[in-house]
C-alpha positions in Angstrom: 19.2 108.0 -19.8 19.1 107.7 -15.7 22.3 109.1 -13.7 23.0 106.0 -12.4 24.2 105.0 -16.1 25.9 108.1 -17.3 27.8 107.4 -14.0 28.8 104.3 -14.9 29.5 105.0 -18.2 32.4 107.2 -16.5 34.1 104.8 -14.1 36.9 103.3 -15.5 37.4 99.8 -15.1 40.5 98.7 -13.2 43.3 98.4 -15.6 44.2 94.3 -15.7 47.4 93.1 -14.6 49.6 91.0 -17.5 50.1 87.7 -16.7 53.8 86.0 -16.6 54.1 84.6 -20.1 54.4 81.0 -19.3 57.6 79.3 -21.1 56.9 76.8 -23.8 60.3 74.3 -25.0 58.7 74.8 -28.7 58.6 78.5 -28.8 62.8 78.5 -28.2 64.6 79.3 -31.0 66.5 76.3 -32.7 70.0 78.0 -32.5 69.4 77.4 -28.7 68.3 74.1 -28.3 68.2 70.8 -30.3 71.6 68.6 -31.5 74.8 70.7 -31.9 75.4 67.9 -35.4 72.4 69.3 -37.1 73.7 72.9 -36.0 76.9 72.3 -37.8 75.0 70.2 -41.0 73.5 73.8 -41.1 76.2 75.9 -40.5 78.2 73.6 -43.2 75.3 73.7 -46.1 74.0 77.2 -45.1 77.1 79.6 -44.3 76.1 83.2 -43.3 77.0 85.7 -46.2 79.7 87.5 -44.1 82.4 88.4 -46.1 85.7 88.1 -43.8 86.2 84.5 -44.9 85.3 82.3 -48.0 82.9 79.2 -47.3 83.0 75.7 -49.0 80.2 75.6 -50.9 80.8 79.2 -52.8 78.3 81.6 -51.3 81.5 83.8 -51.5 85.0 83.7 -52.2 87.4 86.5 -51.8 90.5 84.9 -54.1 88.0 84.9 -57.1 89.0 87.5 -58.5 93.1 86.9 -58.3 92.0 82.9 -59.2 90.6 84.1 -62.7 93.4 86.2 -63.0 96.0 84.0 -63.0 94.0 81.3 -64.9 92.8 84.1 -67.7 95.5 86.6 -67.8 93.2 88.7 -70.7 90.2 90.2 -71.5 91.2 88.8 -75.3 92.5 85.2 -74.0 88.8 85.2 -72.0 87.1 86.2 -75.2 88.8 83.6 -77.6 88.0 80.9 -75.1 84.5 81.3 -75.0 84.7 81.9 -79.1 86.0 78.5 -79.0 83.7 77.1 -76.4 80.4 78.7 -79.3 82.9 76.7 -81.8 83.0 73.4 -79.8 78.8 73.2 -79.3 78.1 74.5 -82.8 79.7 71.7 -84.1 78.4 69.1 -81.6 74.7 70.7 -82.8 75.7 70.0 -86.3 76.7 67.1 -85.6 73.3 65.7 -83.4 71.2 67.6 -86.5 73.1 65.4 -89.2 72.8 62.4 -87.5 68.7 63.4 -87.1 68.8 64.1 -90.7 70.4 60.6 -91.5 67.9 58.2 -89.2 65.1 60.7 -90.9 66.1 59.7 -94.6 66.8 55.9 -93.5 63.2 55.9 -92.7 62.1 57.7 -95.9 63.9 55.6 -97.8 62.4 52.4 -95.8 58.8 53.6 -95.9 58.9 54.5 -99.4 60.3 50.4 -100.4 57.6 49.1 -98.1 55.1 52.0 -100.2 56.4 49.9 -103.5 56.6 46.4 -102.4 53.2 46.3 -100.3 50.6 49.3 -100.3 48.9 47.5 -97.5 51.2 46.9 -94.9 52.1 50.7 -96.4 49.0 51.8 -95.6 48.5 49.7 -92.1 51.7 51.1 -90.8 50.5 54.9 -91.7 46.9 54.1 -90.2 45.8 57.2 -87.8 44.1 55.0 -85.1 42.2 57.2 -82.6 43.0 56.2 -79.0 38.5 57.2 -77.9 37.2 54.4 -80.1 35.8 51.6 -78.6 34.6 48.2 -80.6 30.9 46.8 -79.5 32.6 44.3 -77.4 34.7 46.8 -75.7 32.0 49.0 -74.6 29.6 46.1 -73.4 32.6 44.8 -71.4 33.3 48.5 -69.8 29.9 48.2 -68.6 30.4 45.7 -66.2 33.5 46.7 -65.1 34.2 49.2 -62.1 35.4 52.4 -62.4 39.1 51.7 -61.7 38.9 49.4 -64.4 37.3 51.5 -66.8 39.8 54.4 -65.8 43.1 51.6 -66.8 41.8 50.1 -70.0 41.1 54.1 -70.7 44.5 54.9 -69.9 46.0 51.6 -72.0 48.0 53.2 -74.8 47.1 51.3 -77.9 49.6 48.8 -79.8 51.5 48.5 -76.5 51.8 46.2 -73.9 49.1 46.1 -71.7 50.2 47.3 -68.2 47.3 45.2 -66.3 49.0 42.0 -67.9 51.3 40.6 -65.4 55.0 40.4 -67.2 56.6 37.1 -66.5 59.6 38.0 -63.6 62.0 35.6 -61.3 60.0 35.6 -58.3 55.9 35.2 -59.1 53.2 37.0 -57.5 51.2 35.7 -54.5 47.9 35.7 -56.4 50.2 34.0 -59.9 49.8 34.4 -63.3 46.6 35.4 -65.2 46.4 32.4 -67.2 42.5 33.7 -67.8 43.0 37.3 -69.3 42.4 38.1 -72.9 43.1 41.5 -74.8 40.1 43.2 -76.2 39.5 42.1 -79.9 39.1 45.1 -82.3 37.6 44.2 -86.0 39.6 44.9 -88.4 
């Protein structure tokens, strides 16, 4: 290496002065600026967790304990209200699970008199349909269509109404009814 580098390897730069930070309005904390009503919304919805006074919305109240004192004067009074309380939604469970059990056998019961009066209609109202298959027509239809098309007669839930069909309101549409559309015909 020459002398004239390993000198200047040595010098030390001069040291750089900071410059003044420069004061932005955005970089101020929001306790210090903005509308004192949204300061109070917050104060209101958000109270500090200091514990010399109680707040409104509960974070922390200092008469809980005296409160459920007074209202609950026992450990055994506390106890055989929430016995009772097990008591009162036990029965309102038996209750929803009976009423299940009767809507369950009224259908039984139905099915099984449509099962001796018609095996068809039995058997066409017990008919697994898968929701994939397409008919010939249907699939030589989805070929012209676009894609957002194709995407809602893939979504259509079969046996219900169809959700491109316009339902008849108060106030028609701008474009009108769809006097033209037809369902999709499925053999049977």
């Amino acid at each position: 290496m020459s002398s004239a580098l390993l000198q200047s390897s040595r010098l030390r730069a001069p040291a750089l002065k900071p410059l003044p930070a420069a004061a932005r309005k955005y970089a101020v904390p929001s306790d210090q600026s903005g509308d004192p009503k949204q300061q109070t919304i917050r104060r209101v919805l958000y109270p500090s967790n200091v514990r010399s006074r109680s707040s409104p919305v509960g974070t922390w109240r200092p008469d809980v304990g005296r409160a459920l004192q007074r209202a609950i004067p026992s450990k055994q009074a506390h106890e055989t209200i929430e016995r009772a309380w097990l008591l009162h939604k036990r029965h309102l469970r038996q209750k929803r699970d009976a009423e299940t059990e009767r809507k369950f056998n009224s259908m039984k019961k139905a099915m099984d008199t449509l099962h001796e009066l018609d095996t068809r209609l039995y058997m066409e109202a017990n008919k697994k349909d898968d929701p994939r298959a397409r008919s010939q027509e249907e699939v030589q239809m989805m070929k012209t269509m676009k894609v957002s098309e194709i995407r809602a007669v893939e979504a259509r839930i079969r046996g219900l109404f169809p959700r491109e069909l316009r339902i008849p309101t108060d106030t028609p549409s701008r474009e009108g009814w769809k006097y033209e559309w037809k369902s999709f015909r499925r053999p049977v």
